[in-house]
N, CA, C and O atoms as CSV, one atom per row, in Angstrom:
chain,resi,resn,atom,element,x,y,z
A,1,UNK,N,N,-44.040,9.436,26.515
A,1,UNK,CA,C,-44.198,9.004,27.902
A,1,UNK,C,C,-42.817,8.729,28.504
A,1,UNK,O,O,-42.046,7.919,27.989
A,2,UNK,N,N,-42.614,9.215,29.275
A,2,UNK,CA,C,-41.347,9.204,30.659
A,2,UNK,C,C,-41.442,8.187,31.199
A,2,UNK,O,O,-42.509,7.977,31.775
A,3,UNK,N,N,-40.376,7.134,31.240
A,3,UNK,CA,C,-40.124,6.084,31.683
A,3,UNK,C,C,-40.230,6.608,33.641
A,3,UNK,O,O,-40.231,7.770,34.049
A,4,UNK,N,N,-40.301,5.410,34.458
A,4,UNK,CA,C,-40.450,5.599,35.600
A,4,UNK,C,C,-38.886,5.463,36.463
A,4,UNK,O,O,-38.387,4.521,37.079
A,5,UNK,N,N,-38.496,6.597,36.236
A,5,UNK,CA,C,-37.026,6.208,36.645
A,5,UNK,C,C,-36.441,5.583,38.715
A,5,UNK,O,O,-35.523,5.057,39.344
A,6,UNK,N,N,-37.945,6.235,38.884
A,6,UNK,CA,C,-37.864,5.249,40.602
A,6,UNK,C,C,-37.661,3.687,40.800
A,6,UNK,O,O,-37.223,2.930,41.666
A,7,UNK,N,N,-38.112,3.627,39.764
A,7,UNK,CA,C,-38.120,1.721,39.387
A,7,UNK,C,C,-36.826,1.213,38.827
A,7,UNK,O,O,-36.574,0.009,38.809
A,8,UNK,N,N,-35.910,2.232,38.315
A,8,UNK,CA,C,-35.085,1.767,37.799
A,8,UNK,C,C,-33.498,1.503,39.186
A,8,UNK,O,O,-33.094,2.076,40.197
A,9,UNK,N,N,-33.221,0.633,38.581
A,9,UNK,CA,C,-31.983,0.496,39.252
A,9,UNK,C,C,-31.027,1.454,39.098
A,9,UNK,O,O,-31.292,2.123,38.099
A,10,UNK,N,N,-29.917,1.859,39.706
A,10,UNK,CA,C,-29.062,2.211,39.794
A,10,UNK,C,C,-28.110,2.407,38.098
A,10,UNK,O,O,-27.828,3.492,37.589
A,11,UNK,N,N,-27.762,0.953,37.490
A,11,UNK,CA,C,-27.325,0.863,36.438
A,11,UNK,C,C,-28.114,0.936,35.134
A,11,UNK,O,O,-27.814,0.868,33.942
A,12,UNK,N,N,-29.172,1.090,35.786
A,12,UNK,CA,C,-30.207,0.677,34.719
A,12,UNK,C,C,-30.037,2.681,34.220
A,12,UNK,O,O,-29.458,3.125,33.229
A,13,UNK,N,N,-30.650,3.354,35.142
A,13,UNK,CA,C,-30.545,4.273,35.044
A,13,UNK,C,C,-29.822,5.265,34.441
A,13,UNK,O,O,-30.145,6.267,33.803
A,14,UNK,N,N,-28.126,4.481,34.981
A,14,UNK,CA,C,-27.050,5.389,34.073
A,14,UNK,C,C,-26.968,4.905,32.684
A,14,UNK,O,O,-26.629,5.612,31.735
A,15,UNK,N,N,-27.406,3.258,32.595
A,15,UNK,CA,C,-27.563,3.216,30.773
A,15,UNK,C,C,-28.658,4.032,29.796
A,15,UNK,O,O,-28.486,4.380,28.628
A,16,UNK,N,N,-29.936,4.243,30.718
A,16,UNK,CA,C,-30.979,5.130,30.009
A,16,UNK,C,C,-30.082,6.488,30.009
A,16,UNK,O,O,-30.031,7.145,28.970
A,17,UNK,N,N,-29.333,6.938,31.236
A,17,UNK,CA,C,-28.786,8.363,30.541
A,17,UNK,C,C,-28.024,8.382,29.426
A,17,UNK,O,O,-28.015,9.288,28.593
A,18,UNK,N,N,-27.196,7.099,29.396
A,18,UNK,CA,C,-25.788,7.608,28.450
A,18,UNK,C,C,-26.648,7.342,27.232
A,18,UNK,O,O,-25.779,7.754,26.464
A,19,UNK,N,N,-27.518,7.037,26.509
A,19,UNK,CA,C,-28.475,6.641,25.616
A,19,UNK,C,C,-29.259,7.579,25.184
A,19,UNK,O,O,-29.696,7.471,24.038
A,20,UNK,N,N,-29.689,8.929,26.144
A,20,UNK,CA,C,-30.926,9.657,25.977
A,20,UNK,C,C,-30.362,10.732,27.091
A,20,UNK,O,O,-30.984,11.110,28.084
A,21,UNK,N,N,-28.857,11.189,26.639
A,21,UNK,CA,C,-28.361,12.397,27.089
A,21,UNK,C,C,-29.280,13.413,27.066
A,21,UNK,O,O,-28.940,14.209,27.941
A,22,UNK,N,N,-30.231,13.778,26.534
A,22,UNK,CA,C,-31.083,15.160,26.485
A,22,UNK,C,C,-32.425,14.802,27.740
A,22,UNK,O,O,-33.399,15.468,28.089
A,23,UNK,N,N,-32.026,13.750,28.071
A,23,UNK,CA,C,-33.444,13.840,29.146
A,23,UNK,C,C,-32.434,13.807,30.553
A,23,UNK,O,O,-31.665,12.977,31.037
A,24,UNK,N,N,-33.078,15.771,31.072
A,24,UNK,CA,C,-32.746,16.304,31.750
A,24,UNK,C,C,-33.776,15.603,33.164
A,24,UNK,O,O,-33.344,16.110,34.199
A,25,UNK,N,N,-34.454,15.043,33.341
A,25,UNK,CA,C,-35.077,14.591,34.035
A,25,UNK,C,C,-34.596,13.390,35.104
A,25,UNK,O,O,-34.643,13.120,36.304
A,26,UNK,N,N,-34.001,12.749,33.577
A,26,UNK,CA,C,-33.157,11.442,34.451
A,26,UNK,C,C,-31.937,11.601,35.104
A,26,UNK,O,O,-31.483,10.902,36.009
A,27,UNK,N,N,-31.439,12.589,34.565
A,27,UNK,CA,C,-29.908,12.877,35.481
A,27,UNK,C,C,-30.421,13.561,36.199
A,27,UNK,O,O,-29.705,13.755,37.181
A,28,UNK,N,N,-31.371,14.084,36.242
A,28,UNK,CA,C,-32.013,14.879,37.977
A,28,UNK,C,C,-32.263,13.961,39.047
A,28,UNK,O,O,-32.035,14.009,40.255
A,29,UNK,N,N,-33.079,12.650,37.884
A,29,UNK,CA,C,-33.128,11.759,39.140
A,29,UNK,C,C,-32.116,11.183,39.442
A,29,UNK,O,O,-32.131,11.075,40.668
A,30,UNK,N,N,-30.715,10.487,38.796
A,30,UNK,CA,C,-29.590,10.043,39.326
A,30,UNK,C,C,-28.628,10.748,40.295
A,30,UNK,O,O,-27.607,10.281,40.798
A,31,UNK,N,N,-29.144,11.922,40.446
A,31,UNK,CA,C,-28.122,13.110,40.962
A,31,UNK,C,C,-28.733,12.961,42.479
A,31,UNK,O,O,-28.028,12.789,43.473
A,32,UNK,N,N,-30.165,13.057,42.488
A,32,UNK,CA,C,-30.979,12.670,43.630
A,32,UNK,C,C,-30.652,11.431,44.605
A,32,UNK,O,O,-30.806,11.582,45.817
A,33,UNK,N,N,-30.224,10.266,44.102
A,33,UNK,CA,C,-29.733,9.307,44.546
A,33,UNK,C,C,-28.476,9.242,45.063
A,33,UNK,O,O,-28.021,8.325,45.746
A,34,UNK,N,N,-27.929,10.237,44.721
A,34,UNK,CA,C,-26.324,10.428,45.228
A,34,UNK,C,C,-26.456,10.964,46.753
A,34,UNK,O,O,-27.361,11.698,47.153
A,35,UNK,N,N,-25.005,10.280,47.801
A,35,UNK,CA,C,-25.128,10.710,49.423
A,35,UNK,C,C,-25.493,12.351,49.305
A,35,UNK,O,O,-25.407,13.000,48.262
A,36,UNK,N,N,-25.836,12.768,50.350
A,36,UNK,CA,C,-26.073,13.745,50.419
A,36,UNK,C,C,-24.822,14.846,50.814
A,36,UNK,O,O,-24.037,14.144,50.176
A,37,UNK,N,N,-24.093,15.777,51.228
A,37,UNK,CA,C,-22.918,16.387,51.904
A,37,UNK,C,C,-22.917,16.442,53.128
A,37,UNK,O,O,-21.951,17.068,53.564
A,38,UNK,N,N,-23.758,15.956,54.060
A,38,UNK,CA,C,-23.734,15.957,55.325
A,38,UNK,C,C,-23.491,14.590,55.794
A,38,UNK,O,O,-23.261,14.526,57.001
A,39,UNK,N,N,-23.480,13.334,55.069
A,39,UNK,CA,C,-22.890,11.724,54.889
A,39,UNK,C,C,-21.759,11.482,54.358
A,39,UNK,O,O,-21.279,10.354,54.469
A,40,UNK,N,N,-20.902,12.776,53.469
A,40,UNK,CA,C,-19.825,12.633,52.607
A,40,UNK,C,C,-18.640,12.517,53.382
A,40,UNK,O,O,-18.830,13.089,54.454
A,41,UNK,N,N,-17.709,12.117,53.324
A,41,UNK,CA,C,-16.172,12.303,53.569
A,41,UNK,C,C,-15.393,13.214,53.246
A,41,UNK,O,O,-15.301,13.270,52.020
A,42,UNK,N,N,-14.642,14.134,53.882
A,42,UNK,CA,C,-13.972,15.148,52.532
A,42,UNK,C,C,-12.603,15.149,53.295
A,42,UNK,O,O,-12.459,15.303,54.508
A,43,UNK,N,N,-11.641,14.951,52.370
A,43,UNK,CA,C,-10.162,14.865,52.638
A,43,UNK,C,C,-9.819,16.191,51.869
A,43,UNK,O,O,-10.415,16.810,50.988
A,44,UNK,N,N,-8.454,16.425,52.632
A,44,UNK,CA,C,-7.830,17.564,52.135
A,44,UNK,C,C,-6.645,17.017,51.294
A,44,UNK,O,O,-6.431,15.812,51.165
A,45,UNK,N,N,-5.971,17.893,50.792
A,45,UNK,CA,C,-4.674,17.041,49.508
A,45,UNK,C,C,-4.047,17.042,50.524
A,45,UNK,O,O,-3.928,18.086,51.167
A,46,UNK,N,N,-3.335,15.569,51.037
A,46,UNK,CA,C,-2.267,15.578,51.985
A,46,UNK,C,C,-0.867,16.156,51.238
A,46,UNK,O,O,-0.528,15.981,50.068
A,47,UNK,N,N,-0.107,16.968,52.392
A,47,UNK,CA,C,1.134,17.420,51.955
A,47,UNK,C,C,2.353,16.955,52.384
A,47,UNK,O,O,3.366,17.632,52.212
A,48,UNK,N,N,2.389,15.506,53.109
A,48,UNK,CA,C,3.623,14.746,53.226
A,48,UNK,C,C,2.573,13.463,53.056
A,48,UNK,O,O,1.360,13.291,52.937
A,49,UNK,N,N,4.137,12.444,53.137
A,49,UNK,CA,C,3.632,11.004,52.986
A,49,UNK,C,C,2.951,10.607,53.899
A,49,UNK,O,O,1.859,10.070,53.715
A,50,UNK,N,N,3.589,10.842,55.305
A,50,UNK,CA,C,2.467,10.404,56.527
A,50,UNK,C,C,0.976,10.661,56.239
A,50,UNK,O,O,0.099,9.799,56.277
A,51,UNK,N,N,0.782,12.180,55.896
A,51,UNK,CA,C,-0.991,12.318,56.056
A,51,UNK,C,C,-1.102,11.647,54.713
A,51,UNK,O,O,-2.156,11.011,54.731
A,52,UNK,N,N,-0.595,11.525,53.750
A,52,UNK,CA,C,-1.095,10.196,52.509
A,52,UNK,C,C,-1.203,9.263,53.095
A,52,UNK,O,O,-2.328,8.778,52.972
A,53,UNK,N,N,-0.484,8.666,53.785
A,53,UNK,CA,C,-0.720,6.783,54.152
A,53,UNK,C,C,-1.788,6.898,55.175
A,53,UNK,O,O,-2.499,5.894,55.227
A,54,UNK,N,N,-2.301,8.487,56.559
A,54,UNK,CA,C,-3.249,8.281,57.102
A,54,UNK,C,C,-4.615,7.931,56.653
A,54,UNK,O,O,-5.409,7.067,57.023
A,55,UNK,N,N,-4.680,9.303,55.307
A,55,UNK,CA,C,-5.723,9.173,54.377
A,55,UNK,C,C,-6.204,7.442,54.217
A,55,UNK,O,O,-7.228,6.859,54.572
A,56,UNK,N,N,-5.012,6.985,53.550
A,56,UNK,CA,C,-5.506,5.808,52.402
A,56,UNK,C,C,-6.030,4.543,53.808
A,56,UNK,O,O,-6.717,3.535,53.642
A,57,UNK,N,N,-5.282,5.171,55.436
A,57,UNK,CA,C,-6.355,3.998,56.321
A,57,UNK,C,C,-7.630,4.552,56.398
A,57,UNK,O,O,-8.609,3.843,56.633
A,58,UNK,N,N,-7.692,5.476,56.263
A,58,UNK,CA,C,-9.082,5.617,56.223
A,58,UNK,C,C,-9.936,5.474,54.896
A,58,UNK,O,O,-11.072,5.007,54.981
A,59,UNK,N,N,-9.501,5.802,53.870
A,59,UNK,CA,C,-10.689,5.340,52.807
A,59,UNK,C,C,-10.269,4.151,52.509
A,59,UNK,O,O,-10.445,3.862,51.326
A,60,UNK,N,N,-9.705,3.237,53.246
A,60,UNK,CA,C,-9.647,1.577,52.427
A,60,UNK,C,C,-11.004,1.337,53.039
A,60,UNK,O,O,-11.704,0.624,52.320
A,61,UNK,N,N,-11.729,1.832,54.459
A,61,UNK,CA,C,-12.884,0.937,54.829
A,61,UNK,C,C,-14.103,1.372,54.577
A,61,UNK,O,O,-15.205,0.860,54.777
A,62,UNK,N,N,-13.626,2.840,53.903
A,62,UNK,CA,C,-15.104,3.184,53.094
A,62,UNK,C,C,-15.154,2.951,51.901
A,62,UNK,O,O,-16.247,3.293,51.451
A,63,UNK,N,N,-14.334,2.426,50.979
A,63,UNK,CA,C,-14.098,2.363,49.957
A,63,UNK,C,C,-14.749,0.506,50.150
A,63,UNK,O,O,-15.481,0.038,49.278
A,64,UNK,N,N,-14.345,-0.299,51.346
A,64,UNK,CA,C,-14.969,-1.820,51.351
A,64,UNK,C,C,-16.117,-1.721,51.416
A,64,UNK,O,O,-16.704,-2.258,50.477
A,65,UNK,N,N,-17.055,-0.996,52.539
A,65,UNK,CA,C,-18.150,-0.995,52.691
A,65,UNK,C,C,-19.108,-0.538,51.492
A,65,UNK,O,O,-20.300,-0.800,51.650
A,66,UNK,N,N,-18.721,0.131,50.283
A,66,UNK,CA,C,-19.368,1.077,49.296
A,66,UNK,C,C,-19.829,-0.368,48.515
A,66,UNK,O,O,-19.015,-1.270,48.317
A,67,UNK,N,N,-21.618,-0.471,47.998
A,67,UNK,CA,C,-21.427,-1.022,47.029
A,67,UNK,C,C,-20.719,-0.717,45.900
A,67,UNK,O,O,-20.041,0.309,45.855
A,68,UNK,N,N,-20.823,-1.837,44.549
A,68,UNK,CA,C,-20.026,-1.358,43.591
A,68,UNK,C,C,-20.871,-0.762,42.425
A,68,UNK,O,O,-21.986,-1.234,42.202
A,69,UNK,N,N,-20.497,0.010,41.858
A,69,UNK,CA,C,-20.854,1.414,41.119
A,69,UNK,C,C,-22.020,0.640,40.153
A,69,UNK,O,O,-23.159,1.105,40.101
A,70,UNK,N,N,-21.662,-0.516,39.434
A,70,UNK,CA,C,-22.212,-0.908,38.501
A,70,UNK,C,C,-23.134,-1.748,39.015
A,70,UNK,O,O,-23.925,-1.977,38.100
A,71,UNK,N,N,-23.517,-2.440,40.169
A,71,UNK,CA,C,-24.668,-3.342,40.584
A,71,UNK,C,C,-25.848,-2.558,40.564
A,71,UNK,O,O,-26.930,-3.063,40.864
């Protein structure tokens, strides 16, 4: 029997994967939970320092707002 991975939390989840690597099911469902590409951010490799320091104002406030990985 297949645990109910909708019920599971977030962390809960990635400990049942790293535990029971062969259940292809649960990393389907953790993968599912991830933003989608139309919510994502996408930076390009900046090629001077300026567009580096623009970058890093901008992901300091998505990087605050993000819960944290492990809650």
């Amino acid at each position: 029997m297949k645990p109910n991975y909708d019920a599971m939390s977030w962390s809960e989840l990635r400990a049942y994967i790293l535990s029971h690597r062969d259940d292809l099911d649960a990393l389907e469902a953790l993968y599912a939970r991830r933003s989608p590409d139309s919510e994502a951010t996408w930076f390009t490799p900046p090629k001077t320092e300026e567009e580096w320091q623009q970058q890093m104002e901008m992901v300091r406030p998505i990087l605050e707002r993000k819960p944290k990985v492990n809650e």
